[in-house]
FIDOPA-14571 format. One line per 8 residues: number of its first residue (from 1); their letters; for each residue x, y, z of C-alpha. Coordinates in nm, 3 decimals, always signed. Each point is the difference from the previous one (the first is absolute). Example, Ala and Ser with C-alpha at 12.3 -4.5 7.8 and 13.67 -1.06 7.14 Angstrom:
BEGIN
1	as	+1.230,-0.450,+0.780  +0.137,+0.344,-0.066
END
This chain:
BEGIN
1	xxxxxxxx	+0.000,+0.000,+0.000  +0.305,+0.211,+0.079  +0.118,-0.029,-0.343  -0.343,+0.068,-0.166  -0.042,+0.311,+0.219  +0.357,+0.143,-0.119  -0.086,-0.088,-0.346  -0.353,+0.131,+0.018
9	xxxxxxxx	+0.123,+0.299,+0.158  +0.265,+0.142,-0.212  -0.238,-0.042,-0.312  -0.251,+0.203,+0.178  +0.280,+0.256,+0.073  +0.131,-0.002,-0.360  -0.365,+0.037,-0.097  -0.108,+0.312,+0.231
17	xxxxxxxx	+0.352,+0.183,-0.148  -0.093,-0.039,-0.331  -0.348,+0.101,+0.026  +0.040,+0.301,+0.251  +0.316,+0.141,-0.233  -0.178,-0.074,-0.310  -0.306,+0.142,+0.085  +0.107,+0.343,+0.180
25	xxxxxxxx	+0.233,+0.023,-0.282  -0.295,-0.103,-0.293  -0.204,+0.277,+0.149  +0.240,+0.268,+0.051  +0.087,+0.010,-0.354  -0.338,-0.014,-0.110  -0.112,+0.308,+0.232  +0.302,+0.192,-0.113
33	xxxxxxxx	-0.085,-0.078,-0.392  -0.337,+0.009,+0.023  +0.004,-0.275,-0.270  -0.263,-0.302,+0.000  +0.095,-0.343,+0.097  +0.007,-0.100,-0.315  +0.211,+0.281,-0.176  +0.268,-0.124,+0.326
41	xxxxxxxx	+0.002,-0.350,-0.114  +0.067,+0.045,-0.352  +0.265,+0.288,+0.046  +0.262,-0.121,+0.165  +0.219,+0.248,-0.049  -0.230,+0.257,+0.068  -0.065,-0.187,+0.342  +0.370,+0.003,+0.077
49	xxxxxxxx	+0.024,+0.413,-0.114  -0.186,+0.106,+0.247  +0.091,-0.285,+0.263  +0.356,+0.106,-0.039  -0.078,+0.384,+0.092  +0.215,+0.093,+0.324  -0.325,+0.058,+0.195  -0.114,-0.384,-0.096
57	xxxxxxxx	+0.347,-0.166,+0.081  -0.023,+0.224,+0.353  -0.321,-0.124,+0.090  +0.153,-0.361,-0.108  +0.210,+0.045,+0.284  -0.242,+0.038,+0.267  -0.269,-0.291,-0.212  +0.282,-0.242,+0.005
65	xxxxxxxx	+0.096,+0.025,+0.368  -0.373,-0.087,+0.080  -0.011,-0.285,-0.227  +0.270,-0.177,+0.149  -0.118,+0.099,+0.315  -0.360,-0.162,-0.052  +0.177,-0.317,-0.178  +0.233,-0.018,+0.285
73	xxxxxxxx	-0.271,+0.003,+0.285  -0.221,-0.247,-0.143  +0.264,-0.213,-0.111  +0.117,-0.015,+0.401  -0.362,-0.020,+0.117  -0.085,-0.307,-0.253  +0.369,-0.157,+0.078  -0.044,-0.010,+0.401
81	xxxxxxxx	+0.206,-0.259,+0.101  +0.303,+0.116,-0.255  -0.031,+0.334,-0.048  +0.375,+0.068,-0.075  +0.036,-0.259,-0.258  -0.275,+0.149,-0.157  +0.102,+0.338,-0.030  +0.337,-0.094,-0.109
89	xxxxxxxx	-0.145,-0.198,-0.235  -0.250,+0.279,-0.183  +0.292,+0.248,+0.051  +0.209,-0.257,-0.219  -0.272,-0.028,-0.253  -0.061,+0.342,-0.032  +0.358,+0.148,-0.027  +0.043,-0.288,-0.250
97	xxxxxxxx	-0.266,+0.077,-0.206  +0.065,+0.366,+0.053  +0.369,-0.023,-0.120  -0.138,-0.250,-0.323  -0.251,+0.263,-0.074  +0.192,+0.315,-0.006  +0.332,-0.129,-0.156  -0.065,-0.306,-0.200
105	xxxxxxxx	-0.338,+0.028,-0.108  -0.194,+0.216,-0.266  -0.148,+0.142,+0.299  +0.319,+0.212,+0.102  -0.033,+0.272,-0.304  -0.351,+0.083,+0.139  +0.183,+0.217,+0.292  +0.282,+0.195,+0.104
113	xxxxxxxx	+0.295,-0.277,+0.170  -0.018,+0.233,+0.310  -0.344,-0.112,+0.076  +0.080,-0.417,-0.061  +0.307,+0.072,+0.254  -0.262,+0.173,+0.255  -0.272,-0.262,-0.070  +0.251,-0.280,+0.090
121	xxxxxxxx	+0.085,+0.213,+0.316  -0.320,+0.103,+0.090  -0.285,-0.276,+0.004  +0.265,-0.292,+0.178  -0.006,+0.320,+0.266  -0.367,+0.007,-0.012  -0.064,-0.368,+0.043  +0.216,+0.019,+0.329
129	xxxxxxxx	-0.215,+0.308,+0.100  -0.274,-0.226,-0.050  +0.154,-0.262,+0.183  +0.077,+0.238,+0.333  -0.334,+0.142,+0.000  -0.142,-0.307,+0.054  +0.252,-0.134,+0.254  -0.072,+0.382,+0.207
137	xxxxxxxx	-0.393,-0.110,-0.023  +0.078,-0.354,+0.133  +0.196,+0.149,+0.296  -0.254,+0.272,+0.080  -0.257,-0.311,-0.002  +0.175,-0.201,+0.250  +0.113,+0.279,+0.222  -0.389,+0.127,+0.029
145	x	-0.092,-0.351,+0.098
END
């Protein structure tokens, strides 16, 4: 069950990282073009125009942080008996994928190599954010008790 758990949980955490950057990130853009869904889909570089705008690649910053941190939380909640192994583990996966996608893949002309470097710094931070959160809740729990 221990195993399954770990498993189970670092999918989960992989899962809520993609979807909370994705998203934030999805709607930003289209806000700041005002352009449909549809015109977005089809226009990728128009998509990556105005997702590369300094103001965009800021608010990456701060979108990316929380991402990790969400991922990193539930990943430690679902993994309760290992916790640690599973945060090293989806901080492994995602600097791995992060490093494949900005440098390796046709992924990496879609943004400045600054941001890759910051993304590989940034969400592995997050996810132990996530991680500590969760351990300060446990230990508020059992010191109220």
């Amino acid at each position: 069950m221990t195993v399954l758990r770990l498993i189970i949980g670092v999918f989960i955490g992989l899962i809520a990282i993609t979807l909370v950057a994705e998203s934030i990130e999805f709607v930003t853009v289209k806000i700041i073009s005002g352009k449909k869904f549809t015109e977005l889909t089809t226009n990728e570089t128009g998509y990556f125009e105005v997702r590369n705008t300094t103001g965009v690649l800021f608010f990456k910053v701060i979108y990316s942080l929380l991402a990790g941190t969400i991922g990193g939380f539930l990943t430690s909640r679902i993994s309760s008996e290992k916790p640690q192994l599973a945060i090293f583990l989806l901080m492994g996966i995602q600097v791995i994928s992060l490093i494949w996608a900005g440098f390796f893949s046709e992924l990496s002309q879609t943004g400045p190599i600054w941001m890759w470097i910051y993304l590989i710094v940034i969400i592995p931070l997050g996810i132990f954010f996530g991680h500590i959160i969760l351990l300060k809740m446990n230990n508020a729990l059992q010191q109220s008790v």
